[in-house]
Steps between C-alpha positions, in 0.01 A plus 500: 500500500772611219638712736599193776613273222751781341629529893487133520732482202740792633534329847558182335756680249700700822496143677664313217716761389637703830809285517598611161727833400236557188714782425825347444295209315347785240854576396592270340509541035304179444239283717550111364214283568688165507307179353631151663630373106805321641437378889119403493337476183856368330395698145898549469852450646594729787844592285258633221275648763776713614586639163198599427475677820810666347392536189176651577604711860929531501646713722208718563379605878207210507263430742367139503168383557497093508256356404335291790610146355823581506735311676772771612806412721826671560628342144226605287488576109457892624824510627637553131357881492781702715272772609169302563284526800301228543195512747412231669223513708148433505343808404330453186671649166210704388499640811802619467462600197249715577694683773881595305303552164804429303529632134606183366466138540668222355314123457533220304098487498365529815127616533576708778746705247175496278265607772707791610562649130114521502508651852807768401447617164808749547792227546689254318422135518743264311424139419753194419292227412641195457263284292263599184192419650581828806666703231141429301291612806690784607483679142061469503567680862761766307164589309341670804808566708738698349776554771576149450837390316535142352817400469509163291918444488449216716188283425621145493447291194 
């Protein structure tokens, strides 16, 4: 039975993934796992969106995960990192995630960025949150996972 779910799950993964140069994608310095803080929850302004993009990723070879609330077109707030890819496709992040293994990820405080710091002990995650009460829930997590970074320069309020 384990053995037809765990080929299940690698026929699924090949199916969802064969279009995709996983390669190229593992290249990249930084994996961002985007949040939707400007275009669908409306936390913040798109112009101070886009400099904390820069603030947090700059000029750095990024690959970017949206998240799937994210309203991208061809003007979106990503445009502002000059050597971003961003993926858009349906493929679910942690799946890719799980393919590239990247050595570092960058979130504002997405749980995925949590749940693959307890899955990869051995890489860097980073976290921007941008209110107390994430910054507050992120550090009882920093207790048990120690690859995890909280970066608190730009909590709101």
């Amino acid at each position: 039975m384990i053995y037809s779910e765990a080929k299940l799950f690698t026929d699924m993964q090949k199916k969802l993934t064969s279009h995709l140069d996983l390669i190229a994608l593992a290249q990249h310095e930084i994996v961002l796992l985007g949040q939707p803080l400007s275009n669908f929850d409306n936390v913040i302004q798109r112009a101070d969106e886009e400099k904390l993009l820069m603030d947090i990723v700059g000029d750095h070879k990024v690959l970017v995960l949206p998240h799937p609330n994210e309203i991208l077109k061809d003007d979106n707030k990503y445009n502002v990192l000059p050597n971003a890819t961003v993926l858009i496709e349906k493929v679910p992040s942690d799946l890719i995630l799980a393919l590239i293994k990247p050595r570092k990820t960058v979130t504002f405080s997405s749980n995925i960025g949590v749940t693959y710091a307890l899955s990869n002990p051995n890489a860097e995650r980073y976290f921007f949150p941008i209110f107390r009460s994430q910054a507050a829930m992120l550090s009882r997590y920093k207790e048990y996972v120690p690859n995890m970074v909280i970066d608190e320069s730009h909590v709101l309020g």
